[in-house]
C-alpha positions in Angstrom: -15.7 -13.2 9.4 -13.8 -11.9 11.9 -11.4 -8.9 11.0 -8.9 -7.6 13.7 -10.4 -4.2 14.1 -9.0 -0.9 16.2 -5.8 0.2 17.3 -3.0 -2.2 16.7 -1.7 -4.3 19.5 2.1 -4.1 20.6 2.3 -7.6 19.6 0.8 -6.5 16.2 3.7 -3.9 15.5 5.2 -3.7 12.0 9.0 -4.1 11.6 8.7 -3.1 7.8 6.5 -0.4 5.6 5.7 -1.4 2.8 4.7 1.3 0.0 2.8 0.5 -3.0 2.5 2.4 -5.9 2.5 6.0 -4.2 3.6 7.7 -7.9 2.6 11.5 -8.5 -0.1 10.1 -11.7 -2.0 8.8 -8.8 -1.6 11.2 -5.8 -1.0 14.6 -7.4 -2.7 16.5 -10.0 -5.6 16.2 -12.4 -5.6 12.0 -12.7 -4.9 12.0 -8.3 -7.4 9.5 -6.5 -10.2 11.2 -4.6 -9.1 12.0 -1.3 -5.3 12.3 -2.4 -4.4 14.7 0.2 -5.2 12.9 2.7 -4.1 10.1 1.5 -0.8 11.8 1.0 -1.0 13.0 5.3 -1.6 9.4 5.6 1.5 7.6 4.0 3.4 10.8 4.8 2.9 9.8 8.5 3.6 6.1 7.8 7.0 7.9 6.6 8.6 9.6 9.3 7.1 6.8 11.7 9.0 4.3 10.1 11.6 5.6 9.4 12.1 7.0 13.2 11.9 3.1 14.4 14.5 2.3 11.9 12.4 -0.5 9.7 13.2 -1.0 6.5 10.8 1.2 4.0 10.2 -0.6 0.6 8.7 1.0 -2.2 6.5 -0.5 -5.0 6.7 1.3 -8.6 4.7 0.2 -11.6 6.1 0.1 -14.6 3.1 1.2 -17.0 2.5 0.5 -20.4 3.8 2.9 -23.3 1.2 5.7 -23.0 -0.1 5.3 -19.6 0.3 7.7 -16.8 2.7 5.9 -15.3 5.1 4.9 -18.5 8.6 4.6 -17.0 10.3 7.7 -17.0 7.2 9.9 -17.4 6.6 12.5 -15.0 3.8 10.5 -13.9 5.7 7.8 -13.2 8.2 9.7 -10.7 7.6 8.2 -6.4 5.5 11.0 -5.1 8.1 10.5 -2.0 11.7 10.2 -2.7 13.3 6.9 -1.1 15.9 8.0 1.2 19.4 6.0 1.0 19.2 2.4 2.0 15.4 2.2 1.2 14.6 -0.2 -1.5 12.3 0.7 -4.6 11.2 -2.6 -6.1 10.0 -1.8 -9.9 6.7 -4.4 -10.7 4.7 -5.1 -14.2 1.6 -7.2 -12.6 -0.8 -5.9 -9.6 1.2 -8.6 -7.4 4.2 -6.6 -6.0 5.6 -10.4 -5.5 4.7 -11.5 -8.8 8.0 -11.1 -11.1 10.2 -9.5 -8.7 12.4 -9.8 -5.5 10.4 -8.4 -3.0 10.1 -11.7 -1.4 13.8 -12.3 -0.8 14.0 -8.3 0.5 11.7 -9.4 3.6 13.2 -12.4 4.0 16.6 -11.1 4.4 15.4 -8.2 6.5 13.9 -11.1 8.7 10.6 -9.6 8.4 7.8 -11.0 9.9 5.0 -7.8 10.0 4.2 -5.5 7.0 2.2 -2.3 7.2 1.2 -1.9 3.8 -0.4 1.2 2.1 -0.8 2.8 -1.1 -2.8 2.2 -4.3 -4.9 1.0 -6.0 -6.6 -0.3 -2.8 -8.8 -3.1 -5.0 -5.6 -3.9 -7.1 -2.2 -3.7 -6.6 -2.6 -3.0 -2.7 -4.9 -5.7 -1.8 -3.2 -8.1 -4.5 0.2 -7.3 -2.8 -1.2 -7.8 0.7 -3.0 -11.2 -0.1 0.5 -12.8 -1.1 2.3 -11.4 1.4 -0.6 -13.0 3.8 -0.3 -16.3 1.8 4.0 -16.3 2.1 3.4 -16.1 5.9 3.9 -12.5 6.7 1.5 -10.5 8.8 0.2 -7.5 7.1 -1.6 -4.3 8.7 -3.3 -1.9 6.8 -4.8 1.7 8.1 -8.1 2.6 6.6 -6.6 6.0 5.6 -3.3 5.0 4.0 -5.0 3.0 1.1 -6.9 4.5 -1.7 -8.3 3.9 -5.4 -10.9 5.6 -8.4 -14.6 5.7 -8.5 -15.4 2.2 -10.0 -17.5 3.0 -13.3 -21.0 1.8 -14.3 -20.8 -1.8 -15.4 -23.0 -3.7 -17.7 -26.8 -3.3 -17.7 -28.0 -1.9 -14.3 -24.5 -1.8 -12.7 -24.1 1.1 -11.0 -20.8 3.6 -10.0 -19.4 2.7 -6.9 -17.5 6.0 -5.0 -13.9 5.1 -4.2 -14.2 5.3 -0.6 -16.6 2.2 -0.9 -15.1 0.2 -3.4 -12.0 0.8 -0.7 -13.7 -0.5 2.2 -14.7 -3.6 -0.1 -11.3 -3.8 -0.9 -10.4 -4.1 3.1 -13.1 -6.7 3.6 -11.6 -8.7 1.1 -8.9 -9.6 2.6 -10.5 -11.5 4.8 -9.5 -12.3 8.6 -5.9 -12.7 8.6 -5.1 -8.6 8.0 -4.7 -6.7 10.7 -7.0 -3.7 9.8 -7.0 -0.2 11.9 -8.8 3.1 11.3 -5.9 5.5 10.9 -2.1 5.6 10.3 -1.7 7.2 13.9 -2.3 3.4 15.4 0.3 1.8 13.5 3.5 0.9 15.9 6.9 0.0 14.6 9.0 -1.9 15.8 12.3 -0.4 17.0 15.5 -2.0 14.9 17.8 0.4 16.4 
């Protein structure tokens, strides 16, 4: 399987950033993914970059179940980074950011052809997100660094734990040939829509 791998191409240049589930439960404080400061560098970077091109920035919220750590209105639940005016937050019940919502007609009015995508939870929401937008025709690209999730626990019988970082990477090779993969936010281009 052939995975486009290494810094991304001018022709591979996202003209939207999509931004999945970056809420403080999962990126600040005692429940925060492994490696949430970076993580938080990462998308940080995705930020400003897009948002000096121009692109249209769209952010994912879940709405969690009553009790969860990210049960609307909880603290938990809050975007770890504020939307600025114009950006659109898109709130989702299901993994699929396209399942249930508009996110669909968003791109499509945007005319958007090229997603960078990044967030959490890299095996769930993130990857589930990417795969449909893959599957509706849109190009995705994903930096290694701007995606993150949990240690996976032991599973039945001889199972063992599986450290986020890996069950990350798994994630990435999951989705198969048709992402545009890179090592670090840095190599993500936008395109300019001024």
């Amino acid at each position: 399987m052939l995975i486009k791998a290494g810094t991304a191409g001018k022709d591979d240049a996202a003209d939207a950033l999509l931004v999945v589930d970056v809420q403080c439960a999962f990126i600040a404080g005692p429940h925060a993914v492994p490696g949430h400061v970076d993580l938080q560098r990462a998308v940080g970077l995705l930020l400003r970059q897009a948002r000096a091109a121009g692109v249209p920035v769209i952010f994912l919220q879940n709405d969690g179940p009553e009790g969860a750590l990210d049960e609307p209105d909880a603290d938990g639940w809050r975007l770890f980074f504020p939307p600025e005016a114009g950006e659109a937050v898109v709130r989702k019940l299901k993994d699929d950011g396209f399942d249930g919502t508009d996110l669909e007609g968003l791109l499509r009015a945007r005319e958007i052809a090229t997603i960078a995508i990044c967030g959490m939870l890299s095996e769930m929401c993130l990857a589930a997100t990417a795969r449909t937008a893959m599957a509706r025709g849109f190009s995705v690209i994903l930096a290694s660094d701007a995606h993150a999730t949990y240690d996976v626990p032991p599973g039945p019988g001889r199972s063992p734990m599986v450290p986020a970082r890996l069950a990350a990477r798994a994630a990435e090779w999951s989705l198969g040939d048709e992402i545009v993969l890179v090592d670090a936010a840095e190599e993500i281009a936008f395109a300019k829509r001024f």
